[in-house]
C-alpha positions in Angstrom: -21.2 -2.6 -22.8 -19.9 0.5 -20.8 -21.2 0.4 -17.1 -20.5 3.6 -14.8 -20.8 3.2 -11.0 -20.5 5.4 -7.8 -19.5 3.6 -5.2 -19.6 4.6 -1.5 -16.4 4.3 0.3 -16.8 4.1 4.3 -14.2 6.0 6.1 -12.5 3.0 8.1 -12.9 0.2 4.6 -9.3 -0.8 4.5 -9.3 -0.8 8.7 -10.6 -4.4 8.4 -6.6 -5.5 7.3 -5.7 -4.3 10.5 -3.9 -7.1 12.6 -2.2 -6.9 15.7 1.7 -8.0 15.5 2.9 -9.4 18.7 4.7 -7.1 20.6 8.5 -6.8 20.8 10.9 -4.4 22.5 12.7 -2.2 19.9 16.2 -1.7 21.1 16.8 2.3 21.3 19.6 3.2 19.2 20.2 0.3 17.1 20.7 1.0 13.2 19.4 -1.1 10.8 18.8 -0.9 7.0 16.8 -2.5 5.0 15.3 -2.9 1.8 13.0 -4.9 -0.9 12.2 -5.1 -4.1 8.1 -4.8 -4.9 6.8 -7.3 -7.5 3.6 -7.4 -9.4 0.9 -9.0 -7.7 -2.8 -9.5 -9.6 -1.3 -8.7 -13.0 -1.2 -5.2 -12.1 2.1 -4.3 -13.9 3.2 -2.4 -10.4 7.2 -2.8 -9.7 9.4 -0.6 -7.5 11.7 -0.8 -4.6 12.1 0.2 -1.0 14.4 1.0 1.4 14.0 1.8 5.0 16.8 3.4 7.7 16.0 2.8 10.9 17.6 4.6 14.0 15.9 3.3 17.0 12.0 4.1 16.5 13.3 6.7 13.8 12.6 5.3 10.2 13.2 7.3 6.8 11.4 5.7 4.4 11.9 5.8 0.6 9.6 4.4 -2.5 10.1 4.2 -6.1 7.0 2.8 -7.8 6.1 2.1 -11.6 3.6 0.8 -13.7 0.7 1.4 -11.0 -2.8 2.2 -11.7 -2.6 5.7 -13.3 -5.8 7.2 -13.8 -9.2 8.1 -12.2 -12.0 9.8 -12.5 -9.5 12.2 -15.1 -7.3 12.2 -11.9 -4.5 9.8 -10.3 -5.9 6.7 -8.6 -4.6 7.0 -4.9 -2.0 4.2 -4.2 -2.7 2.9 -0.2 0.6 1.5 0.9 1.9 0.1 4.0 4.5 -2.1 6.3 2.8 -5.3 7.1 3.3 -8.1 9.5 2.1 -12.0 10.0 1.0 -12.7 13.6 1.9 -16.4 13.1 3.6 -16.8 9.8 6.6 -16.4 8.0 6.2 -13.1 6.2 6.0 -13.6 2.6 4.5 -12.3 -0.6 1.5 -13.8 -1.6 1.9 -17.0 -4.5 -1.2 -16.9 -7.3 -2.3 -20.3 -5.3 -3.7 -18.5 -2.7 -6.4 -17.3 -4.8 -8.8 -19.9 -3.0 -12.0 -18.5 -4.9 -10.9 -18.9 -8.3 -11.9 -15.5 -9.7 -7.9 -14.9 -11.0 -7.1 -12.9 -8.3 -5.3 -12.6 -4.9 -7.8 -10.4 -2.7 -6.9 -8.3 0.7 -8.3 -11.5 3.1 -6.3 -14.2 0.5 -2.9 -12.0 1.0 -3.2 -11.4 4.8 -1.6 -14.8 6.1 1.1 -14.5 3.9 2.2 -10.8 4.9 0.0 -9.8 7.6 -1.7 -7.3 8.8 -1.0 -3.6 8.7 1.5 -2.1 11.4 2.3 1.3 9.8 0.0 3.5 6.8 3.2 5.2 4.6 1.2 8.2 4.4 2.3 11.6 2.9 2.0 13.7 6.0 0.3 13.7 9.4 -1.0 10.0 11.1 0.9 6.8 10.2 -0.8 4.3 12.1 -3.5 1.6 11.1 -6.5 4.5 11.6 -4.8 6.2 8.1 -4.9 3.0 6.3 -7.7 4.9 3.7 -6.6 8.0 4.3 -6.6 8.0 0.6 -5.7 12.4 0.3 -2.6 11.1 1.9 -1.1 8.6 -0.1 0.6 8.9 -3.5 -1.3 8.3 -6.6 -0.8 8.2 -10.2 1.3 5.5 -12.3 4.6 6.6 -11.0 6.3 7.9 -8.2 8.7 8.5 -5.8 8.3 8.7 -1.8 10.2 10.0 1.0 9.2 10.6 4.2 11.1 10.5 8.1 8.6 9.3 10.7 8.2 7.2 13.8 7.5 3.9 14.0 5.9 2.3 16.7 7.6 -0.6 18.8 5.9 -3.7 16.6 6.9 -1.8 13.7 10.3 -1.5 14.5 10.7 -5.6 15.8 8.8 -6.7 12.3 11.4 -4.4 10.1 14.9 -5.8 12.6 13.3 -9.3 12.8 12.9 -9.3 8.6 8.8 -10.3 8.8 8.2 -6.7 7.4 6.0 -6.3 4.3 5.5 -3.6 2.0 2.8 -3.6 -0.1 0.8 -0.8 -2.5 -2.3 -1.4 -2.7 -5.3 -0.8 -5.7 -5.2 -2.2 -9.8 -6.2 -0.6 -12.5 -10.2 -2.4 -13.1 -9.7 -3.1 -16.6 -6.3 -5.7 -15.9 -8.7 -7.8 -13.9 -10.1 -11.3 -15.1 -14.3 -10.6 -16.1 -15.1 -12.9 -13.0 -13.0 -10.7 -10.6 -13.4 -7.2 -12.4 -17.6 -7.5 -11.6 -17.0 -8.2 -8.0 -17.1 -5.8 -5.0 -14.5 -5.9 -2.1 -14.6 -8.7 0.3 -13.9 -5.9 3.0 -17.2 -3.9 2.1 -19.9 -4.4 0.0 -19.8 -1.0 -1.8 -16.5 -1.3 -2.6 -14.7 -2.2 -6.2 -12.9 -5.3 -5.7 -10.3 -3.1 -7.6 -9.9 -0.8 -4.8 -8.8 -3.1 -2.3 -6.4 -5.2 -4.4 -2.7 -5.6 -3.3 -0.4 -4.5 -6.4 2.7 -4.9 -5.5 4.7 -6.7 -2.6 7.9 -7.4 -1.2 9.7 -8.0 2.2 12.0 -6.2 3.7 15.6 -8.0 4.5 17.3 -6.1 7.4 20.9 -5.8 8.4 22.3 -4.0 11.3 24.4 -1.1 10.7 27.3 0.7 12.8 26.5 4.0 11.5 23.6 5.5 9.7 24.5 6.1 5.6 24.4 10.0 5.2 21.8 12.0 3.2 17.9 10.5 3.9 15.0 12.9 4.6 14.7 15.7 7.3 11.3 16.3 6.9 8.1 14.3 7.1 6.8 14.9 4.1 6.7 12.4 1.0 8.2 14.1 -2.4 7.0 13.3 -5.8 8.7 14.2 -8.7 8.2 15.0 -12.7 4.7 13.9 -13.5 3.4 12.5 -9.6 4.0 16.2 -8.6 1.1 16.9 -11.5 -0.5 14.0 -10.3 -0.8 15.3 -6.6 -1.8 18.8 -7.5 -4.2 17.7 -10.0 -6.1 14.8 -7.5 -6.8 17.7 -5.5 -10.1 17.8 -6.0 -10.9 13.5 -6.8 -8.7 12.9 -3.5 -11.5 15.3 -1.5 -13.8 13.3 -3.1 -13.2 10.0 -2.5 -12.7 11.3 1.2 -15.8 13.0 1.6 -17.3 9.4 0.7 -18.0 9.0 -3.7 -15.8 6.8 -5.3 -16.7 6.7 -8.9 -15.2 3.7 -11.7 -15.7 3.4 -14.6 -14.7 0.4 -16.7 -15.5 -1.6 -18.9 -17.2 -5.3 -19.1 -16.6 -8.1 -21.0 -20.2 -8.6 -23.1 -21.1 -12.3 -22.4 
């Protein structure tokens, strides 16, 4: 039984992950680099790595990601992703035991006192904070890709990424991957959202070590760069991307017939 449904998404949706890290005192100048590997969380196939430089409150951030959602609405399903942080916890990736309503899944609330709240939104251009975290015409999409981008980070940023309680994760699974009892659910962050949406994908945190001289190359600019088929991708979301912004997001999939 095929069931279509258009879903409203409210502009500020993901803003409920938003936790405030405790602050800390970057030190100017100091070099650090780290990185982390991103494993599959929710059975969503997603894998990738990341590394970050860090030079004082500059960071150049770089993605590869695989096996993500690919598709939607006959355009790439936009990937949120960002640098986490526990309040009060050791930073970790979430385990399938903290699925504490037993619909075979990890949710956003489930995940967020194993890797925190969100610090920093790796957008594509302009706003990085927590206010982008659905900025969805400003994250990468598609089932692969690459990112790079040079940008600020912000004080608690920088002490969660030196400190090692810095999580990356990527953020929405492809509907039809889910358990039946999970995949007819909406998001615990808004009713008129797709439990799907919301879902983390991939995680992993990032192990630090200080440096006596940044490695050469990295980014100049601050924009992210796709390559091979994510550059199609981008171009061709265009007009779903504008779409999901302006406040329709549309998924179809399909449901198990009892």
């Amino acid at each position: 039984m095929r069931k279509s449904m258009l879903l409203t998404v409210p502009t500020l949706a993901l803003g409920a992950l938003t936790m405030a890290a405790a602050p800390a005192a970057a030190h100017e100048g100091d070099m650090w680099s780290s990185q982390a590997t991103l494993n599959t969380l929710n059975n969503s196939g997603t894998t990738g790595d990341v590394m970050v430089d860090l030079h004082g409150a500059e960071a150049t951030v770089k993605m590869n990601v695989s096996g993500a959602a690919e598709t939607f609405m006959d355009g790439p399903f936009p990937h949120a992703q960002h640098i986490h942080s526990p309040e009060q916890a050791a930073a970790e990736c979430p385990p399938a035991s903290a699925d504490t309503d037993g619909d075979g899944v990890v949710n956003t609330p489930e995940g967020q006192p194993f890797y925190g709240g969100i610090l920093t939104s790796l957008t594509t251009e302009g706003d990085t904070s927590p206010d982008s975290a659905l900025a969805v015409e400003r994250f990468p999409g598609g089932g692969a890709y690459t990112y790079e981008r040079t940008m600020e980070l912000d004080a608690e940023t920088q002490a969660a990424v030196e400190d090692g309680t810095a999580v990356v994760v990527v953020h929405g699974v492809d509907p039809t991957l889910l358990p039946a009892a999970a995949a007819e659910k909406m998001s615990p962050l808004n009713p008129d959202l797709p439990l799907a949406a919301t879902l983390p994908a991939a995680c992993g945190v990032l192990t630090a070590a200080q440096m006596d001289a940044m490695p050469e190359g990295g980014a100049d600019t601050g924009v992210a760069q796709e390559t091979g088929s994510t550059t199609e991708a981008v171009a061709l979301g265009g007009g779903i991307l504008a779409a999901v912004a302006g406040g329709a997001w549309a998924l179809r999939r399909r449901a198990a017939r009892a």
